[in-house]
ROMAR-10810 format. One record per residue (C-alpha): x, y, z; residue in one letter. Coordinates in pm, whole numbers, plus 50000, padded with zeros to 5 digits. Layout:
<atoms>
XYZA;...
</atoms>
This chain:
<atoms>
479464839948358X;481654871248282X;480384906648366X;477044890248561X;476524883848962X;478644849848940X;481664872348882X;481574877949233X;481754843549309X;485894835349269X;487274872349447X;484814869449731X;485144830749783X;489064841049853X;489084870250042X;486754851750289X;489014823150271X;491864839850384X;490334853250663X;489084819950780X;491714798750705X;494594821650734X;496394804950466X;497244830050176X;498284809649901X;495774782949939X;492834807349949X;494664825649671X;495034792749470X;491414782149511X;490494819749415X;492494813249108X;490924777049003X;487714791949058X;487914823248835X;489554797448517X;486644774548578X;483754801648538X;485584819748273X;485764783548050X;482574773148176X;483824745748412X;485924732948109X;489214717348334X;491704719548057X;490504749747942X;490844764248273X;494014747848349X;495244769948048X;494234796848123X;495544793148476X;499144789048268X;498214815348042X;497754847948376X;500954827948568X;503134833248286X;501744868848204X;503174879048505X;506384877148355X;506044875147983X;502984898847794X;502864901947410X;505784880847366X;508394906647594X;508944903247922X;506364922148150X;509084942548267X;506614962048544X;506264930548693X;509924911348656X;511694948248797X;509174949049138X;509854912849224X;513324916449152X;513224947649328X;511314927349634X;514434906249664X;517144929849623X;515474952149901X;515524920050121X;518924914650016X;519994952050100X;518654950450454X;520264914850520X;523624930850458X;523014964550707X;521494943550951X;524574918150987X;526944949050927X;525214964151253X;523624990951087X;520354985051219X;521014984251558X;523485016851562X;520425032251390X;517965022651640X;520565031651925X;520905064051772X;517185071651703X;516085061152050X;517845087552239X;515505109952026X;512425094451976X;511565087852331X;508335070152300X;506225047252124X;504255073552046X;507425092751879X;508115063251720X;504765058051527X;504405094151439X;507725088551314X;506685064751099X;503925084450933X;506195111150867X;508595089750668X;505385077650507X;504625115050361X;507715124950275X;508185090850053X;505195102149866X;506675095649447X;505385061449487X;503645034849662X;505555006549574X;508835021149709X;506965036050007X;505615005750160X;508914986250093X;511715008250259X;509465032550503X;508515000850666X;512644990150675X;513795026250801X;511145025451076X;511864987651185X;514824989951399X;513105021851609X;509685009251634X;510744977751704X;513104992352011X;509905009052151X;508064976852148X;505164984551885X;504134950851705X;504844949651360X;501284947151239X;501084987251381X;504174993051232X;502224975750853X;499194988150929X;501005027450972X;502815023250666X;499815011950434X;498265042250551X;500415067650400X;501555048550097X;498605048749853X;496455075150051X;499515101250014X;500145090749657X;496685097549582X;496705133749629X;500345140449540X;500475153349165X;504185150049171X;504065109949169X;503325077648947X;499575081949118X;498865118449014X;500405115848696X;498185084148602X;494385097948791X;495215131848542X;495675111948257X;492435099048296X;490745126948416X;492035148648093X;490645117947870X;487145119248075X;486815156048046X;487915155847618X;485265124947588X;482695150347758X;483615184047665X;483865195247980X;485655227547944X;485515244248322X;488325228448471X;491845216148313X;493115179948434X;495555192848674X;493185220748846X;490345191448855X;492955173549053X;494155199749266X;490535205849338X;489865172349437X;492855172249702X;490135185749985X;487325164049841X;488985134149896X;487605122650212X;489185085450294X;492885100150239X;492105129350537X;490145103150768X;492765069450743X;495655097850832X;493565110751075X;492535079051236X;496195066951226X;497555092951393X;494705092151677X;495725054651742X;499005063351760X;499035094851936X;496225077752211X;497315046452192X;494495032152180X;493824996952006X;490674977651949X;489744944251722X;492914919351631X;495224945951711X;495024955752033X;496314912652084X;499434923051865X;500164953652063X;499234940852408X;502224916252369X;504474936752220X;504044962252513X;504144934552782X;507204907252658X;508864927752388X;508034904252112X;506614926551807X;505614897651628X;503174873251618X;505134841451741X;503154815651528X;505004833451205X;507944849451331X;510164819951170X;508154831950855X;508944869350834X;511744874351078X;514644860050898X;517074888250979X;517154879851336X;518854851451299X;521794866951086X;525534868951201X;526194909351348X;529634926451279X;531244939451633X;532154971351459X;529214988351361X;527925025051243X;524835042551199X;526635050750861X;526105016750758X;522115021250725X;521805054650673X;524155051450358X;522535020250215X;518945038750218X;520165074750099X;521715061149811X;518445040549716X;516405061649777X;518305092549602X;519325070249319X;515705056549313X;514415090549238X;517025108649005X;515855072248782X;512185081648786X;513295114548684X;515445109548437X;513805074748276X;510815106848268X;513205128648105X;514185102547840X;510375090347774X;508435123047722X;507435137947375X;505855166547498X;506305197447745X;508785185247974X;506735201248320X;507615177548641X;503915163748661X;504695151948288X;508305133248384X;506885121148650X;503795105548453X;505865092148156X;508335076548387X;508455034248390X;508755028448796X;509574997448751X;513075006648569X;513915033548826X;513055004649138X;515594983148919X;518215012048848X;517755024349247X;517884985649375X;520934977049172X;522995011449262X;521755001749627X;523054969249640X;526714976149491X;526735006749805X;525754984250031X;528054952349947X;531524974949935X;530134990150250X;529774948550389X;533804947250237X;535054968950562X;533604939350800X;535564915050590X;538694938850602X;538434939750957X;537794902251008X;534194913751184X;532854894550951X;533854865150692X;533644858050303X;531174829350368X;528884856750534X;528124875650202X;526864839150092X;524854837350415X;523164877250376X;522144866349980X;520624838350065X;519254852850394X;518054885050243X;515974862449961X;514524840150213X;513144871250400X;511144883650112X;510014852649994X;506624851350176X;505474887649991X;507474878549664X;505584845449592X;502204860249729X;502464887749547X;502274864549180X;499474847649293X;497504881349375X;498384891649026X;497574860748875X;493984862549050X;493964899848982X;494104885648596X;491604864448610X;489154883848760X;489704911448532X;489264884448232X;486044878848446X;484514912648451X;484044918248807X;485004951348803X;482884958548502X;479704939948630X;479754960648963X;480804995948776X;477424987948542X;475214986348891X;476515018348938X;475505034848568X;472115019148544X;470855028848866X;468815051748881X;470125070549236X;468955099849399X;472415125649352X;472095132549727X;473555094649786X;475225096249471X;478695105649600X;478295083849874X;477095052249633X;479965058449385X;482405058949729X;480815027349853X;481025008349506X;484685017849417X;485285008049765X;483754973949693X;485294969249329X;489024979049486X;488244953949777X;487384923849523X;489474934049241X;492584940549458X;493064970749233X;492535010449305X;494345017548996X;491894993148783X;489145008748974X;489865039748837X;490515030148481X;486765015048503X;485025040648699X;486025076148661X;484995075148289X;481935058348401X;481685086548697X;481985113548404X;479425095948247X;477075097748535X;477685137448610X;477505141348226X;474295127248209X;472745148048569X;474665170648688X;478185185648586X;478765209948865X;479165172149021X;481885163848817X;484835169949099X;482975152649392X;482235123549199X;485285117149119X;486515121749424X;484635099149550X;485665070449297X;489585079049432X;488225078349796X;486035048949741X;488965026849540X;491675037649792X;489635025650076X;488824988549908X;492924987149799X;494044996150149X;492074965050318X;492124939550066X;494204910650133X;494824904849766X;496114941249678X;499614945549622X;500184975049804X;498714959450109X;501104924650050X;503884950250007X;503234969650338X;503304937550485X;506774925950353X;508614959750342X;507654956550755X;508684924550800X;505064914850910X;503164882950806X;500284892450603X;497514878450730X;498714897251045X;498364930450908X;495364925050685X;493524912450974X;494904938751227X;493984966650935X;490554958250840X;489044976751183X;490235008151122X;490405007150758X;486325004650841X;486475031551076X;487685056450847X;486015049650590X;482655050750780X;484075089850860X;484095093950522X;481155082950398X;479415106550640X;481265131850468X;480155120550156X;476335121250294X;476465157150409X;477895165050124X;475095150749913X;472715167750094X;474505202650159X;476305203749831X;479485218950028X;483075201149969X;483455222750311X;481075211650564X;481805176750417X;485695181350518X;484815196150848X;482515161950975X;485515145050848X;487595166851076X;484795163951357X;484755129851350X;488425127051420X;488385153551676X;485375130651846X;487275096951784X;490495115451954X;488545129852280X;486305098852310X;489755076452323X;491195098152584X;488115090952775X;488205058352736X;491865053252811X;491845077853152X;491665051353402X;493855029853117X;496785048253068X;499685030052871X;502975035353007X;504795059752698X;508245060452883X;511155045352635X;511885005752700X;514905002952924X;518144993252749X;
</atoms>
């Protein structure tokens, strides 16, 4: 059954699971039997190897441990661990007292929010874990539910990363774009200036920031979300009360009397400074070659510099926690209580997390992504829709695969293939399209880690923000495939953009329409 139409089967069967059933782990886990029993043709001890086999490659590959994987989970946990500690040390709530005398509104606060998001553009991973922590304590103050707060920060993790050169993203898309362009002899553009060039072709990324910052700037909500945000405006409670005891661990933590913005601001500053000078210098360390940022930046292991950063965090953080103990604010038998605390906080994303990589395995051992990227080479399509097909497919592989990266490792050499083979002057927009298209399918897929991550750096169950997401996940990437369309049939990156652009602009006046007679009430939440 691998590479054919019954591929399908074992991604699909879970995704619509979890929506049903709203249970992660079990859909997950049935996603997982599945794929072992089609790959070993219903054999049950086969399959129940194999199941073994992708579990314990999460943590051990080639006889070594899988570091990438090993250093983000323990990562996951000291992150949890690291915002236990400020929380009980009252850092969290001097921040938030401090940040609401200047961010006045809920529509401060979520702008906020997507500002942090673009600034923290080196990596995904560490963007949708500590944006989502720094913005808490604010958004939370302006009563906006946490699935906003998730849904904000997965929109300006991976669609930043994807057109930032100067990040594990850009460093990884160039690499492949250099090996598609040797492989074809395409000689016009160099891998860097293909990339740059893509920036404006790159539809989704333009239309999910513009779409996010309409709904936050209008305040607008429609589908699952406007539920989340209607009670979050009206009682104060940002999350959904069914799973608060699930994600919302912190609140229940001992607070020191004596607190100080300090006491968060230190904590993250240190992580994320440390975090960075890692990537750089675990760049600096790996590289053979010219020693240009883009190149650091691309040879650098993440997953070392999340260790390094998390570790150099931590020790900050706990002789900060010492002064509470000093002062009797706070006892020894709290440091026990933040540890354990801290864990328990991450454990929802840390656990759900291996089983998306597990299934991630499995699929990939079934050639789902390869079955769907052969649709798209053996078609014969018209190139006006071609952009647009190529958008809708990655789109489709990202979504079932729970991979954008994997999406492009299988279909920008297929895309140069395809423009190869037609027409070259095509090259940039197809490709394009495949990051637009894989972006899109990894932003709403509830078995993609950066959307599981979103989810736990914002303290958000996950079905919550997956199902909150999905709506306006659709509705920009609907913008963008009309962009894609008129750009099919105009051949113009430029009028393309500006529908994009148009769009927004009509999705922003048609909201204030819509919400005249509606108007939320923007003034700060009394203290």
């Amino acid at each position: 059954m691998e590479s054919t139409v019954w591929s399908l089967v074992p991604p699909i069967l879970a995704i619509i699971m979890v929506l049903l059933t709203k249970r992660v782990l079990l859909s997950l886990g049935v996603g997982i039997v599945a794929a072992a029993l089609f790959i070993d043709s219903f054999d049950v001890l086969g399959s129940i190897v194999l199941i073994w086999e992708a579990f314990k490659g999460v943590f051990v590959a080639e006889g070594a441990w899988n570091t990438w994987n090993v250093f983000l989970l323990l990562f996951v946990l000291m992150l949890g661990i690291l915002t236990a500690f400020v929380s009980m040390m009252g850092g969290t709530a001097a921040f938030a007292e401090w940040m609401i005398k200047r961010v006045k509104t809920r529509v401060g606060a979520q702008v906020m929010t997507m500002l942090l998001g673009i600034i923290v553009f080196v990596d995904d991973y560490f963007n949708s874990l500590t944006v989502g922590q720094v913005a808490k304590p604010v958004t939370d103050k302006h009563r906006v539910s946490r699935a906003k707060l998730a849904y904000i920060v997965d929109s300006t993790s991976a669609p930043i990363c994807v057109i930032a050169p100067v990040s594990s993203w850009g460093a990884y898309i160039i690499g492949i774009i250099g090996t598609v362009f040797t492989t074809h002899a395409i000689s016009e553009y160099s891998a860097f200036g293909a990339f740059i060039q893509i920036i404006p072709m790159n539809f989704y990324v333009w239309a999910a920031l513009g779409v996010a910052l309409v709904i936050a700037i209008r305040q607008v909500d429609f589908g699952p979300m406007k539920k989340h945000e209607q009670r979050a405006m009206s009682t104060g409670e940002v999350l959904n009360p069914e799973n608060k005891d699930k994600v919302d661990v912190a609140a229940k933590l001992p607070t020191s009397e004596s607190s100080r913005i300090s006491d968060l601001l230190i904590p993250i500053a240190v992580l994320f400074i440390s975090t960075i000078v890692s990537i750089y210098v675990n760049g600096l360390v790996a590289i053979e070659g010219e020693k240009t940022l883009i190149n650091i930046f691309g040879n650098a292991d993440v997953s070392v510099a999340l260790l390094y950063g998390g570790i150099i965090g931590l020790v900050i953080t706990f002789a900060l926690f010492s002064r509470h103990i000093i002062t009797g604010k706070l006892s020894g038998k709290h440091f026990i209580t933040g540890i354990i605390g801290g864990t328990k906080s991450m454990l929802p994303g840390f656990v759900i997390l291996i089983f998306a990589w597990t299934i991630v395995d499995l699929i990939g051992q079934l050639g789902t992504g390869t079955y769907l990227a052969g649709i798209v080479e053996a078609t014969n399509i018209s190139l006006t829709f071609l952009p647009f097909i190529i958008f809708v497919m990655a789109g489709f592989i990202a979504f079932s695969t729970g991979t954008s990266w994997g999406s492009f490792g299988i279909l920008l050499p297929i895309a140069g293939e395809i423009a190869a083979a037609t027409d070259v002057s095509l090259i940039l927009p197809i490709l394009a399209a495949v990051l637009s298209g894989a972006v899109f399918g990894d932003h709403c897929s509830p078995i993609s880690d950066t959307t599981i991550l979103s989810s736990t750096g914002s303290s958000c169950h996950h079905i919550d923000h997956v199902t909150t997401q999905i709506p306006y996940a659709l509705v920009a990437a609907m913008i963008a495939g009309l962009g894609y369309l008129i750009f099919g049939m105009t051949e113009s990156v430029w009028l393309g953009l500006a529908i994009v652009i148009v769009s927004i602009t009509a999705l922003f006046a048609f909201t204030r329409r819509k919400n005249a007679t509606d108007k939320i009430n923007e003034e700060p939440i009394a203290k």
